[in-house]
BAFI-3210 file (N, C-alpha, C; in Angstrom, 3 decimals, decimal comma, padded with zeros to 6 digits):
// residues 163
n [1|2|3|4|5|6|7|8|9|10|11|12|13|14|15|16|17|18|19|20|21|22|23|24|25|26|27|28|29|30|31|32|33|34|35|36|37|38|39|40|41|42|43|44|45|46|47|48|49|50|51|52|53|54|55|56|57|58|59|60|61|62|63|64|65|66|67|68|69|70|71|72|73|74|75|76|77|78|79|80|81|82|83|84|85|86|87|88|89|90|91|92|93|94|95|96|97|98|99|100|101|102|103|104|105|106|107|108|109|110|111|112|113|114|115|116|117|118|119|120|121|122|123|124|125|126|127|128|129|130|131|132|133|134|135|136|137|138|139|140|141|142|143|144|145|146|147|148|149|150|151|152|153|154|155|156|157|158|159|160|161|162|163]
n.u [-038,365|-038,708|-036,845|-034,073|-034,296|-033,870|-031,574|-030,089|-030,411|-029,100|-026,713|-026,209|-026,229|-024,673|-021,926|-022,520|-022,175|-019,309|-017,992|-018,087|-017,260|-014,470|-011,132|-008,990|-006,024|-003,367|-000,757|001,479|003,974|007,857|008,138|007,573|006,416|004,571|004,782|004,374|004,448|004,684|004,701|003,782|003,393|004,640|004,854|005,979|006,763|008,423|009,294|008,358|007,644|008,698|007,059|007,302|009,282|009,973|012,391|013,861|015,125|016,418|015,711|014,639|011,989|010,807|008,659|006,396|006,789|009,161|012,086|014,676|017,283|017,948|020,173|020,161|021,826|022,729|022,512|023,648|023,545|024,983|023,029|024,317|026,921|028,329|029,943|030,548|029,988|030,626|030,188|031,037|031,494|028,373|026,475|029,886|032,462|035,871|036,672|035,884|035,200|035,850|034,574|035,464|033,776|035,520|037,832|039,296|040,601|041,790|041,647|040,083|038,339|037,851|036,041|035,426|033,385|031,706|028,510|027,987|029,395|031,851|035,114|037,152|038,907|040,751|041,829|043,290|041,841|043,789|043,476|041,329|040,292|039,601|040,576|039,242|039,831|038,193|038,969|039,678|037,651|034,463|031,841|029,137|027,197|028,266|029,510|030,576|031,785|031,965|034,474|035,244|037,229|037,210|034,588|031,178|030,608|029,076|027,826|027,686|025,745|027,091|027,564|029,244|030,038|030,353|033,997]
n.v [012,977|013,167|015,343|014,017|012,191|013,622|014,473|012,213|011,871|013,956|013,393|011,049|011,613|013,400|011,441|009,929|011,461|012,235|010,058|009,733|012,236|012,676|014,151|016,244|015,332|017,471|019,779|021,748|023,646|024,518|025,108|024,458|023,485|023,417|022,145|021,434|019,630|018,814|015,756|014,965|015,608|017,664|017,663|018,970|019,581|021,085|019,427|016,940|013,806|010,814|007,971|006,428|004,511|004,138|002,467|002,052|001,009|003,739|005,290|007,096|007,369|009,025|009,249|011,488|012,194|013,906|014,117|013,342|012,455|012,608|013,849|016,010|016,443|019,602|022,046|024,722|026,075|028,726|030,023|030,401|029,414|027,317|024,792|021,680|020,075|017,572|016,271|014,217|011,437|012,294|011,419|012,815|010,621|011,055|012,332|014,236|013,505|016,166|016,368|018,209|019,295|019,977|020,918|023,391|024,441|026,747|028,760|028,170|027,976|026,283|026,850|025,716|025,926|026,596|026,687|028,840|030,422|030,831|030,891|027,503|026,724|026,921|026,295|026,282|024,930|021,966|019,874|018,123|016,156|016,427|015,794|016,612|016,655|015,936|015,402|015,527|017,548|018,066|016,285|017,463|019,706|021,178|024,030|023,687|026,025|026,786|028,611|030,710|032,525|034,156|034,824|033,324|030,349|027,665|026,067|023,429|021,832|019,670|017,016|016,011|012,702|010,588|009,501]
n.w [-038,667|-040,979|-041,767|-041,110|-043,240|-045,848|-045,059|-045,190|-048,558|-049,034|-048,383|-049,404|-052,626|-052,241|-051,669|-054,084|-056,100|-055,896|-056,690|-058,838|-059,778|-061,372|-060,785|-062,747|-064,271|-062,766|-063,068|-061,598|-062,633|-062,976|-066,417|-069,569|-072,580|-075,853|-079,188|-082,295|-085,499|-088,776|-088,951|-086,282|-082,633|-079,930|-076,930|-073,614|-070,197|-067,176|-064,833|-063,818|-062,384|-064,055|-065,929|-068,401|-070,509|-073,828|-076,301|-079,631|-081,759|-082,995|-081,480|-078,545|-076,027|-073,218|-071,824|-069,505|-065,867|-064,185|-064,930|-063,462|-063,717|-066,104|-068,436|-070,968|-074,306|-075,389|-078,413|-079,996|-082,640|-084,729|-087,793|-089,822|-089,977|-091,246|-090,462|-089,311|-086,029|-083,731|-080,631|-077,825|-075,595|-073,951|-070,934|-069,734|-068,293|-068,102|-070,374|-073,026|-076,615|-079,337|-082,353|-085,448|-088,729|-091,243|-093,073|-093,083|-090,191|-088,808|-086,339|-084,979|-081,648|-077,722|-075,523|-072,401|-069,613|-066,249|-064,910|-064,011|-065,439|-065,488|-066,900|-067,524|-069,037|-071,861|-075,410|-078,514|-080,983|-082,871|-084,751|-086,759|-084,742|-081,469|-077,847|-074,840|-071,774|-068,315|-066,501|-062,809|-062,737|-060,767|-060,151|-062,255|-064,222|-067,400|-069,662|-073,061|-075,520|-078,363|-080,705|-083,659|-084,928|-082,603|-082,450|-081,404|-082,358|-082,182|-079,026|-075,850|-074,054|-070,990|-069,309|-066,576|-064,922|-062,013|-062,012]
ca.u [-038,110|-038,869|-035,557|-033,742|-034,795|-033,589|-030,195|-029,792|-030,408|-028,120|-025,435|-026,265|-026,037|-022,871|-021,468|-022,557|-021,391|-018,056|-017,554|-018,254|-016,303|-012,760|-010,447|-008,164|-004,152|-003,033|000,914|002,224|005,375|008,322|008,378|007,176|005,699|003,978|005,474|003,833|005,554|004,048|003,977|003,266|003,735|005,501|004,333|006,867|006,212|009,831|008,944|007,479|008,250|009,073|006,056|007,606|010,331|009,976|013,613|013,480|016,736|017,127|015,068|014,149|011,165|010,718|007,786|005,823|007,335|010,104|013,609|015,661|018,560|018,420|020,655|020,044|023,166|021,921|023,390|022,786|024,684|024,955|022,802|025,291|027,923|028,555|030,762|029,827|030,844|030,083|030,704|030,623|030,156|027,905|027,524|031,381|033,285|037,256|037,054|034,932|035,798|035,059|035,128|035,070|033,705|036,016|039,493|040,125|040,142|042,166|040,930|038,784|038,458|036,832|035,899|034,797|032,936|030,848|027,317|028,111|030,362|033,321|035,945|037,896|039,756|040,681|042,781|042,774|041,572|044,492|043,135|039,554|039,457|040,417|039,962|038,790|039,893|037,440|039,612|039,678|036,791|033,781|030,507|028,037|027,331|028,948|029,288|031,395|031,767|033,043|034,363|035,776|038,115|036,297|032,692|030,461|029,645|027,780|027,690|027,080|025,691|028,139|027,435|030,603|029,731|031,979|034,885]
ca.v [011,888|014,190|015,957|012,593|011,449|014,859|014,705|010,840|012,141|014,987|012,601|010,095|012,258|013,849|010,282|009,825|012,724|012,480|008,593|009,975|013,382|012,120|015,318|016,010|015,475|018,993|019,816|023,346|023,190|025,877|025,725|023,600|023,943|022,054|022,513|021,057|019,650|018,253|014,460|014,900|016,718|017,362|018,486|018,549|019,867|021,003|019,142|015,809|012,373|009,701|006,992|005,360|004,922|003,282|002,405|001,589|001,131|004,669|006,579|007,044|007,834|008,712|010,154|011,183|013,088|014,266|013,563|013,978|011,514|012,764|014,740|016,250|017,201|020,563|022,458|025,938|026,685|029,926|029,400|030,819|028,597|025,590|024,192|020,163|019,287|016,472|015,877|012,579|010,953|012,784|011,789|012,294|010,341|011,262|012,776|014,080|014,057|016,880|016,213|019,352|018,061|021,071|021,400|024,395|024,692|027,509|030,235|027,400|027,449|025,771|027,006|025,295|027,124|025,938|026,557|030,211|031,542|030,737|030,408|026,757|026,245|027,576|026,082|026,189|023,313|021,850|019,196|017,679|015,593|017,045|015,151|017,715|015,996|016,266|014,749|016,587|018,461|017,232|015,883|018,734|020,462|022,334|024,371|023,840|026,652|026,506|029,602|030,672|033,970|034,920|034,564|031,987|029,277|026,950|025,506|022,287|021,413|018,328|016,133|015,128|012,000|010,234|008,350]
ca.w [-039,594|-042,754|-041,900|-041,389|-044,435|-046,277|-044,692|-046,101|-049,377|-049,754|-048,081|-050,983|-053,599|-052,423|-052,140|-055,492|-057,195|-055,819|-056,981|-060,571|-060,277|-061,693|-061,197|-064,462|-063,591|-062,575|-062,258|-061,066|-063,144|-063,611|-067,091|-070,415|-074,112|-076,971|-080,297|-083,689|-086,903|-089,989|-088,625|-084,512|-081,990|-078,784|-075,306|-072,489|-068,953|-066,611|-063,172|-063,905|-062,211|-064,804|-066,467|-069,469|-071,633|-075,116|-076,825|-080,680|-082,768|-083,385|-080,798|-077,256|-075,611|-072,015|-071,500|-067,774|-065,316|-063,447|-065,336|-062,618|-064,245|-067,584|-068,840|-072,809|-074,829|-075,915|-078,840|-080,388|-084,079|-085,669|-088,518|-091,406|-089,868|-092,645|-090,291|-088,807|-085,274|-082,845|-078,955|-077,077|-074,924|-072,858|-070,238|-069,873|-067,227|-068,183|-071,490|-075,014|-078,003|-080,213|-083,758|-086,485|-090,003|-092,275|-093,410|-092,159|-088,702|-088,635|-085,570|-084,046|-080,131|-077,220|-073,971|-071,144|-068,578|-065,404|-064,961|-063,825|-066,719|-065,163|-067,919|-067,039|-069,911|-073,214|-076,237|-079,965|-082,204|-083,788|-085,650|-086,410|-083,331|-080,028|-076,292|-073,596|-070,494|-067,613|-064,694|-062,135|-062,598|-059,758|-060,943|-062,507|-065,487|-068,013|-071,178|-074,008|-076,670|-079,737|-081,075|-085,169|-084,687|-081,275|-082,875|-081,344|-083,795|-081,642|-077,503|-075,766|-072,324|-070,890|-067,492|-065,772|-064,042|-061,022|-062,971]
c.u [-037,879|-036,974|-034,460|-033,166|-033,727|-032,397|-029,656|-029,680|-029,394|-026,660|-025,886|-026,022|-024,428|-022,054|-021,296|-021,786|-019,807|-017,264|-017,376|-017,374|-014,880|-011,884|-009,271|-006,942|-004,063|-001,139|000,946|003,723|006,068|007,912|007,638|006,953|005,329|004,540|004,811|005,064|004,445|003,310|003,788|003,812|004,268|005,146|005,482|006,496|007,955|009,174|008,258|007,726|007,935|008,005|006,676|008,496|010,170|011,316|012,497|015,151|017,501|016,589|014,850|013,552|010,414|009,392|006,841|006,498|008,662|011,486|014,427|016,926|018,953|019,033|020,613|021,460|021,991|023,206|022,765|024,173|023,969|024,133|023,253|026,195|028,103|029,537|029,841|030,505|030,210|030,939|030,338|031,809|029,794|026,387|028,537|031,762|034,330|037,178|036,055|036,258|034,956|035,831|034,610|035,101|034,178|037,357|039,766|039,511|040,547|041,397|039,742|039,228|037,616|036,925|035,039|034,616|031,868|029,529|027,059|028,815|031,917|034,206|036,697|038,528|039,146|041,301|041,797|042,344|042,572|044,175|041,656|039,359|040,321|039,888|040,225|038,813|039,032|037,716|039,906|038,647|035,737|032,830|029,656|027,921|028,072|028,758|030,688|030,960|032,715|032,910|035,250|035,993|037,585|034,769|032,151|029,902|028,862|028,463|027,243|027,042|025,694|027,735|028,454|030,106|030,841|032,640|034,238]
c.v [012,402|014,758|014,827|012,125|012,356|014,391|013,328|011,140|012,824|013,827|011,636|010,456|012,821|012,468|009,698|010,423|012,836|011,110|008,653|011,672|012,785|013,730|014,810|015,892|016,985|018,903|021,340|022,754|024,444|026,456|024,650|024,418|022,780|023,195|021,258|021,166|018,789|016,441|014,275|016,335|016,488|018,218|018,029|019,687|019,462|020,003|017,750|014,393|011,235|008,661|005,802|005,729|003,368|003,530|001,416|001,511|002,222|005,628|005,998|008,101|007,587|009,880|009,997|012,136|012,990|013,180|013,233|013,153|012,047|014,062|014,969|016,927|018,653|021,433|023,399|026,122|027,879|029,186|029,281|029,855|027,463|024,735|022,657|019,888|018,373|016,803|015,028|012,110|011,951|011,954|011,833|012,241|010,899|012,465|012,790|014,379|014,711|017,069|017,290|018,387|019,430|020,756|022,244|024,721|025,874|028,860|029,539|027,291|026,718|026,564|026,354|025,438|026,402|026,828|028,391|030,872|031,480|030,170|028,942|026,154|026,638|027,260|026,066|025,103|023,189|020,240|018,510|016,779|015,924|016,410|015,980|016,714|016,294|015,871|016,079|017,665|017,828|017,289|017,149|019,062|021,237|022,757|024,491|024,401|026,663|027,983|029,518|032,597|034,852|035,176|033,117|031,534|028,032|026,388|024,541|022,270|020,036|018,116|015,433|014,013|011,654|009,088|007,022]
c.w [-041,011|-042,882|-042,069|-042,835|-045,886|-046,179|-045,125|-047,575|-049,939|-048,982|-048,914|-052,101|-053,614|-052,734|-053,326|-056,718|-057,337|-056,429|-058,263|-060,825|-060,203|-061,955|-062,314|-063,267|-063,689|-062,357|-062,390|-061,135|-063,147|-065,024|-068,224|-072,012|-074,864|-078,382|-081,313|-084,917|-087,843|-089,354|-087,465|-084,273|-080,445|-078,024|-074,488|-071,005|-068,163|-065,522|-062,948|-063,495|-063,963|-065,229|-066,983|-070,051|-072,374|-075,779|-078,398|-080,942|-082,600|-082,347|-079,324|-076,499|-073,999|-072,097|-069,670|-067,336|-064,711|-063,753|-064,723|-063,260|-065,314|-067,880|-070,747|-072,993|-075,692|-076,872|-079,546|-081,217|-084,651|-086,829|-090,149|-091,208|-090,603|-091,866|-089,129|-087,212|-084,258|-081,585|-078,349|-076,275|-073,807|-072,170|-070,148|-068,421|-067,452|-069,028|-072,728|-075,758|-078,927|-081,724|-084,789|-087,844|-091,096|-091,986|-092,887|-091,061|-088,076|-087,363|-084,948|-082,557|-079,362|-076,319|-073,149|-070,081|-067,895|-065,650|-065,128|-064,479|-066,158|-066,156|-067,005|-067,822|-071,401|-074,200|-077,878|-080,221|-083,070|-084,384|-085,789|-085,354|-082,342|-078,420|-075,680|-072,766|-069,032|-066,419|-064,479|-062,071|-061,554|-061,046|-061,511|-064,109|-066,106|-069,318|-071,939|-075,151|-077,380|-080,609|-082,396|-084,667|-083,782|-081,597|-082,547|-082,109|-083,095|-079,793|-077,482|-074,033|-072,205|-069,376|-067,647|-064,808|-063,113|-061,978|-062,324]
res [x|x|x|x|x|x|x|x|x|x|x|x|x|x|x|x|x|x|x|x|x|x|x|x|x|x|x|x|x|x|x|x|x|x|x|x|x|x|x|x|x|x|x|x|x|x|x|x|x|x|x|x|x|x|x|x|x|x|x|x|x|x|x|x|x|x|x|x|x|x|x|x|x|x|x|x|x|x|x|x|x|x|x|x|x|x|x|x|x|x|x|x|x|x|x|x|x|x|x|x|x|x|x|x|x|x|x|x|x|x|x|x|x|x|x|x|x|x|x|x|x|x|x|x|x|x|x|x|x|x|x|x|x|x|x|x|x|x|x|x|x|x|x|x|x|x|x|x|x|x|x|x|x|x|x|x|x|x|x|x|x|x|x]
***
């Protein structure tokens, strides 16, 4: 009965213990970081299904896990470069337009290259707004660089959606 009695106990206690142990969220992600600025800060985590998304006027905030839809326009400028340019819409169904904010455009190129470096097109910039046509290309990613007399002055990663 003594033993009984014993073996009720430690099966009560475990019961107990486990009703009040709350494990933390855990993710086994590829990749992530937290980064700090004067007024917040920003944690992101690669691999995460989806929670929330807050829209304001000017901003949007998806936070939670696993993006899988979202695509970021990503862009990397020389930082001597003084020169301004835009690309939109991305996503692109047909066609961007990439707009240079300088007079002289002189020795400006693009290239647009798949995921794997595959060159798929190459022309000058002849005037501050130029449409990169994307028919015919299939759905996926890509990179558009923007080059000044064969020196990279900045890149953009573009999602081709289905027309």
């Amino acid at each position: 009965m003594k033993q009984q009695s014993l073996f009720l106990v430690v099966i009560l206690i475990l019961l107990l213990s486990s009703s009040i142990w709350i494990p933390a969220q855990e993710i086994i992600a590829p990749g992530g970081d937290y980064h700090t600025v004067v007024n917040g800060s920003l944690t992101y985590t690669l691999g995460e299904p989806v929670i929330e998304t807050y829209r304001t006027e000017n901003h949007v905030l998806t936070q939670g896990f696993q993006q899988t839809g979202l695509t970021v326009a990503t862009q990397v400028k020389v930082p001597e470069s003084p020169i301004g340019i835009s690309v939109f819409p991305n996503p692109v169904s047909e066609s961007v337009r990439l707009n240079i904010d300088r007079e002289n455009i002189s020795g400006l190129e693009y290239h647009l290259l798949d995921m794997n470096g595959k060159l798929l097109m190459r022309h000058g910039i002849e005037g501050k707004e130029t449409r990169i046509h994307f028919k015919g290309l299939p759905p996926a990613s890509y990179i558009l660089k923007i080059t000044e007399h064969g020196k990279e002055i900045a890149w953009y990663k573009l999602a081709k959606t289905l027309n």
